[in-house]
C-alpha positions as CSV (number, residue, x, y, z in Angstrom):
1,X,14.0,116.6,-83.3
2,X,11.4,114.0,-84.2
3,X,8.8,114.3,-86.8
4,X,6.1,111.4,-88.0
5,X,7.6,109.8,-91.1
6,X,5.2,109.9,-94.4
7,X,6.4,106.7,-96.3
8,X,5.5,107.3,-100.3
9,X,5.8,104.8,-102.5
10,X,7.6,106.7,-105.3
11,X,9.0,110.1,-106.2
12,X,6.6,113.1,-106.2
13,X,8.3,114.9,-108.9
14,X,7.3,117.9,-107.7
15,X,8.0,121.2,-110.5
16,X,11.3,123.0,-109.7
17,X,10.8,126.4,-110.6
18,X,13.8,128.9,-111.1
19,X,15.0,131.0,-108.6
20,X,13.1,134.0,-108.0
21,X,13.7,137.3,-105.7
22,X,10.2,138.0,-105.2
23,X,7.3,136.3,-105.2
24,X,6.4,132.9,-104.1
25,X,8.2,129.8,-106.1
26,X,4.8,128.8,-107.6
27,X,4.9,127.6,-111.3
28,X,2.3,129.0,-113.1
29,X,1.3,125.2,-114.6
30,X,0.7,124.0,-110.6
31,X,-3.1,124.2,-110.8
32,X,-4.3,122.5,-108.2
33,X,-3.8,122.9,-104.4
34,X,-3.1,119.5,-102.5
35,X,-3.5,118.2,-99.0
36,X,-1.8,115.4,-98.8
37,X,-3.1,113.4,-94.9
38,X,-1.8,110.7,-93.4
39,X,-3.0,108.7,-90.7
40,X,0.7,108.6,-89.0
41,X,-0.5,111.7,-88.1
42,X,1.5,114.3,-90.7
43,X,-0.2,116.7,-93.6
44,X,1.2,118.5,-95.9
45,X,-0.2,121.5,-98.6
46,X,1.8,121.2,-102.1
47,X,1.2,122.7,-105.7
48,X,0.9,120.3,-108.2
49,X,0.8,120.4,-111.9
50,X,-1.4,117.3,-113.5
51,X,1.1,114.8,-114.1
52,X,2.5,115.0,-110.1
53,X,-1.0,115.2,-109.6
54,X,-2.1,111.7,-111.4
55,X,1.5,110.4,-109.8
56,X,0.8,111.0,-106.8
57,X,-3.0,109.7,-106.8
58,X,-1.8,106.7,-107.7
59,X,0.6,106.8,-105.3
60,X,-2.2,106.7,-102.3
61,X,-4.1,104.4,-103.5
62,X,-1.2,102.1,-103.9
63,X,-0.9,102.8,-100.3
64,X,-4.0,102.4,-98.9
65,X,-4.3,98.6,-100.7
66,X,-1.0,98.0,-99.6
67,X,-2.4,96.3,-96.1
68,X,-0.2,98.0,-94.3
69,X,-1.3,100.4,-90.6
70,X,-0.4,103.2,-93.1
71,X,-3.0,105.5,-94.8
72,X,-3.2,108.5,-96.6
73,X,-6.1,110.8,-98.4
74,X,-6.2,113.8,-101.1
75,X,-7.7,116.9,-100.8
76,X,-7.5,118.8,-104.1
77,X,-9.1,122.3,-105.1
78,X,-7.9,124.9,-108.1
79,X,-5.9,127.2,-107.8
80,X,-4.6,130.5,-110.2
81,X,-1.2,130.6,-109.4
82,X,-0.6,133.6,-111.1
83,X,-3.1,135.1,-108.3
84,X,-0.7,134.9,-105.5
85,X,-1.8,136.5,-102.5
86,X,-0.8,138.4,-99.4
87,X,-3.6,137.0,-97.4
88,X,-3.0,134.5,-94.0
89,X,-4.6,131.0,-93.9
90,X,-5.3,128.8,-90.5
91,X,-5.4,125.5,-91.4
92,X,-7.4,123.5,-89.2
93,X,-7.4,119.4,-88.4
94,X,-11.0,118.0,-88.6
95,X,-13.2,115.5,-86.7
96,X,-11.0,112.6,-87.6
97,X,-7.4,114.8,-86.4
98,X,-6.2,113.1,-89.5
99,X,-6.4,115.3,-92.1
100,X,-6.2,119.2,-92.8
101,X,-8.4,122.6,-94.2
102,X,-8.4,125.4,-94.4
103,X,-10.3,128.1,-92.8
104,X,-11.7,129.8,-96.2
105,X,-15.3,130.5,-95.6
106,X,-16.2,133.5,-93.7
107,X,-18.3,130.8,-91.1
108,X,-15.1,129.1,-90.7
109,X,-13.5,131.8,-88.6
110,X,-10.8,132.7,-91.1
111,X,-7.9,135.0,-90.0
112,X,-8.1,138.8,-90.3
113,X,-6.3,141.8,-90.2
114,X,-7.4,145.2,-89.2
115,X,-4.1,147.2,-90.2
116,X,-3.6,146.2,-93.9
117,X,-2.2,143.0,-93.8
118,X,0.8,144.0,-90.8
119,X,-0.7,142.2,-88.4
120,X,-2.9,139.2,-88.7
121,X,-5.6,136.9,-86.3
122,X,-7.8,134.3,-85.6
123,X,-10.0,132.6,-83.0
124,X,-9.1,129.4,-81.6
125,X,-12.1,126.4,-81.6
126,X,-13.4,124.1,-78.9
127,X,-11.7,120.9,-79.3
128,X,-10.3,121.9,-82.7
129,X,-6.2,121.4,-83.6
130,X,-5.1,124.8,-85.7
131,X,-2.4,123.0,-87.3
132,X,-0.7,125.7,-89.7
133,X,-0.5,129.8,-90.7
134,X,0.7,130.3,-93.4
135,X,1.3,132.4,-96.6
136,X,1.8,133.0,-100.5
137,X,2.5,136.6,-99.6
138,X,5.2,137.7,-102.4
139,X,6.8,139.9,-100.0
140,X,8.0,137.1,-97.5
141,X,8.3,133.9,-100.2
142,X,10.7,133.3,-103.2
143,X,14.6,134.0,-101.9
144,X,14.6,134.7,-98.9
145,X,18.2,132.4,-98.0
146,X,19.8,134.3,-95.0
147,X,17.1,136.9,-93.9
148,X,16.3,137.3,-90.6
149,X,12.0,136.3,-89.9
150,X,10.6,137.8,-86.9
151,X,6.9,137.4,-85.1
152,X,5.5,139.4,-82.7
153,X,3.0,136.4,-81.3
154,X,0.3,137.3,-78.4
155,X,-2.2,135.0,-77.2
156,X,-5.2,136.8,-75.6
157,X,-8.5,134.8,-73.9
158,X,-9.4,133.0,-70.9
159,X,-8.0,129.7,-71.9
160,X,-6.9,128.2,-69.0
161,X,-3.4,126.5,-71.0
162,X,-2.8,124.4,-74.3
163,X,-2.3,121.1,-75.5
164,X,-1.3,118.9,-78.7
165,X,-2.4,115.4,-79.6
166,X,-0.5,112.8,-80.7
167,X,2.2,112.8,-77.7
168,X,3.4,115.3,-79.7
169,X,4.3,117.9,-76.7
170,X,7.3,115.3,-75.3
171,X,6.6,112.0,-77.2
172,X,4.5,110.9,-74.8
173,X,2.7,113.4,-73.2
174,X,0.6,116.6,-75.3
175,X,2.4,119.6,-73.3
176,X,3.6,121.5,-74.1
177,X,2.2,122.7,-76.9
178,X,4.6,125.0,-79.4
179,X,4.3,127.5,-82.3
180,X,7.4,127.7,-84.5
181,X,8.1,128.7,-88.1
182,X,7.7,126.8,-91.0
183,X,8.0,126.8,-94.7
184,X,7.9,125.1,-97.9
185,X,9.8,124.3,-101.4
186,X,8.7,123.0,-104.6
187,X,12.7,123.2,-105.2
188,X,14.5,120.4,-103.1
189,X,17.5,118.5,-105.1
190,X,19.5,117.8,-101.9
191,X,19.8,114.2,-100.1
192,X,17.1,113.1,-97.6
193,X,17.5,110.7,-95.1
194,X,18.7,107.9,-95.8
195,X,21.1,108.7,-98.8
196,X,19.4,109.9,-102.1
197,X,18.6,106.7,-104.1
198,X,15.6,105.2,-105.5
199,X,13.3,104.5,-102.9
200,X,14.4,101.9,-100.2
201,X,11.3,99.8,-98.0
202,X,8.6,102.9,-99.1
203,X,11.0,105.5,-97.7
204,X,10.8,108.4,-100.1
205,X,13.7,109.2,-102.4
206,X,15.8,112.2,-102.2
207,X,14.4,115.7,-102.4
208,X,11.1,114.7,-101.0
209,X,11.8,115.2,-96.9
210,X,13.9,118.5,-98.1
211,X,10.6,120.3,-99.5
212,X,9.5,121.2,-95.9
213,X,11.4,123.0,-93.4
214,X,11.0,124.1,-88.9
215,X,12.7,126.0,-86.7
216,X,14.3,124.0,-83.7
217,X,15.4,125.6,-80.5
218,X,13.5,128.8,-81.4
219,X,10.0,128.5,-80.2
220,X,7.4,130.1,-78.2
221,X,5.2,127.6,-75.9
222,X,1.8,128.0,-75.3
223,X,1.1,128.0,-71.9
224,X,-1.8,130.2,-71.4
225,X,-4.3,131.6,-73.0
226,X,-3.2,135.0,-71.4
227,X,-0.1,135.1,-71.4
228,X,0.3,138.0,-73.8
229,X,2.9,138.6,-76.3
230,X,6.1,136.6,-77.4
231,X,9.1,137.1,-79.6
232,X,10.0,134.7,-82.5
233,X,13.4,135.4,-84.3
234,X,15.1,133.1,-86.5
235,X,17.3,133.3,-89.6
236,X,16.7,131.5,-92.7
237,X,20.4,129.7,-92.7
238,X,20.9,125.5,-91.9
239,X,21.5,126.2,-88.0
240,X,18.8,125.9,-86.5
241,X,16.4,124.2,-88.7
242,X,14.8,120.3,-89.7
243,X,13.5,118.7,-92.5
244,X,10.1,116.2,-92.2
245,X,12.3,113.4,-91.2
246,X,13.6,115.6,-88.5
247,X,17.6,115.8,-90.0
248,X,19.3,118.9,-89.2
249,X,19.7,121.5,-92.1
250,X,23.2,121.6,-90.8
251,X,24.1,118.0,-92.3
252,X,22.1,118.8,-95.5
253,X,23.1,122.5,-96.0
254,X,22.6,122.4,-99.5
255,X,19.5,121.0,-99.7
256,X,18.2,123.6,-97.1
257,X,20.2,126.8,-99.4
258,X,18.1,125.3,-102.6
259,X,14.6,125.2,-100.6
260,X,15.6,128.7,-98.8
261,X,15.7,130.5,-102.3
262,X,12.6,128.8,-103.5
263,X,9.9,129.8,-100.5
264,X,6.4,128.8,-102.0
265,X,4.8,129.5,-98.5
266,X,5.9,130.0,-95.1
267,X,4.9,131.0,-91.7
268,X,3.9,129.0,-88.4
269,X,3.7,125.4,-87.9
270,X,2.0,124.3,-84.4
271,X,2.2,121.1,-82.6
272,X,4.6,120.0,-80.0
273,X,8.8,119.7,-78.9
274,X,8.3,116.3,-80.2
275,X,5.9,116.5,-83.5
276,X,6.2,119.7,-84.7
277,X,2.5,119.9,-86.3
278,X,0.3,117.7,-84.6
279,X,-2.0,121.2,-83.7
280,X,-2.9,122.6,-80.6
281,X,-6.2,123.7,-79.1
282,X,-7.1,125.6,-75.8
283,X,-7.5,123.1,-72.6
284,X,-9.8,122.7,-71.4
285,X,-12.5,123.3,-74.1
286,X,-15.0,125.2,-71.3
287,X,-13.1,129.0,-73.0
288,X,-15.3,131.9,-74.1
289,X,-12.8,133.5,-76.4
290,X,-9.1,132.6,-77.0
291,X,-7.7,134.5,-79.9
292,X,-4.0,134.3,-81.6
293,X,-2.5,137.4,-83.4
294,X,0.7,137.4,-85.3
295,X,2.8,140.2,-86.6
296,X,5.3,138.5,-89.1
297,X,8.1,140.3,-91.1
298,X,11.5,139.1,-92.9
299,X,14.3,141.8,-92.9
300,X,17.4,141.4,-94.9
């Protein structure tokens, strides 16, 4: 599968953090939160300490004054990692569909649950791309390598269908628009694509595409906004999964065993068959109410 490329300039040296059997892979000197958005149309949420933090500041701006079509912004806020949570995030694109946040304030329309955290929801926006749901929860992060996760997923509303952007659905067209899983790991050792090596014409160098992780074949497309309630089942081994660069777990099976033990969040990724999370929004934009509820577990 394909997936828009982020070119970095150098490592990101992210914290590896031992292997844990609860608890999400968060090292308790990764104070800051950041969203990392590029204009090739990919985002990504990481936990920095300060030095990957300064690193990869410079990083961007080296970027940005490079002259090249390629840009990329920050996003930081503070976090306590020792404060790890059990709470669901939507993470939204904004005006620009560039760059990504999350739905924190209560005027944002963040998710909710009404049966103590099994089952979570949230509202879709006019015109908005929900890009990601996701979680710290220490129940579903840290090692999880070769449990089962499973998602009961209804869509509810009077959304007439769904779209991506980006000709993200087919590579040229936005349908159809997808929800699969998704996680991520500060732990990722393993080669990326091309070889591991120093980096090579601003492609990262190993470890970096091996951080973030989506389910292939199984999927749920979006087609209505009524079309009730889905099925999601997929186990965390290499066969049937892709890194950002869109290689197969199956040729890096190492490098997907090392991020499977280190979870630091996980849950749904939206976007398309093409580009995985590129968002999705009701179509058209003329809805009254379009809601998304999901019902997440991992079994062992």
């Amino acid at each position: 599968m394909r997936r828009v490329v982020l070119a970095l300039v150098t490592s990101l040296g992210l914290t590896v953090a031992g292997a844990s059997a609860a608890g999400a892979d968060i090292n308790l000197t990764q104070t800051t939160q950041v969203t990392l958005s590029c204009n090739d149309g990919h985002s990504a949420l990481l936990n920095v300490d300060a030095t990957t933090l300064t690193s990869l500041s410079a990083d961007v701006t080296s970027i940005n004054s490079s002259g090249t079509a390629l840009s990329c912004m920050l996003d930081t806020a503070l976090i306590d990692p020792s404060m790890e949570t059990t709470e669901w995030t939507v993470y939204d694109y904004n005006p620009s569909n560039q760059a990504i946040a999350p739905r924190n304030s209560s005027r944002a329309m963040p998710a909710t649950t009404t049966d103590g955290g099994l089952t979570w929801q949230f509202p879709f926006k006019p015109d908005v791309y929900s890009a990601l749901f996701t979680t710290t929860d220490p129940s579903v992060t840290g090692n999880q390598y070769g449990k089962t996760l499973t998602d009961t997923i209804t869509l509810s509303g009077d959304a007439e269908t769904f779209i991506t952007q980006h000709g993200g659905g087919d590579c040229v067209h936005n349908v159809p628009a997808v929800v699969r899983f998704y996680f991520t790991s500060p732990s990722a050792s393993g080669p990326s694509y091309p070889p591991p090596g120093p980096p090579i014409n601003g492609v990262p160098p190993a470890g970096f595409y091996t951080q973030f992780w989506w389910s292939d074949a199984v999927n749920i497309q979006m087609v209505s906004g009524s079309q009730g309630q889905g099925q999601l089942t997929e186990k965390m081994l290499p066969a049937d999964w892709s890194d950002w660069d869109g290689q197969p777990a199956s040729e890096f099976p190492l490098a997907f065993t090392q991020a499977a033990e280190h979870v630091q969040s996980i849950g749904l990724s939206f976007g398309g068959d093409c580009f995985f999370e590129t968002g999705v929004t009701p179509s058209p934009d003329t809805f009254t109410n379009e809601n998304f509820s999901s019902k997440f577990a991992v079994m062992n």
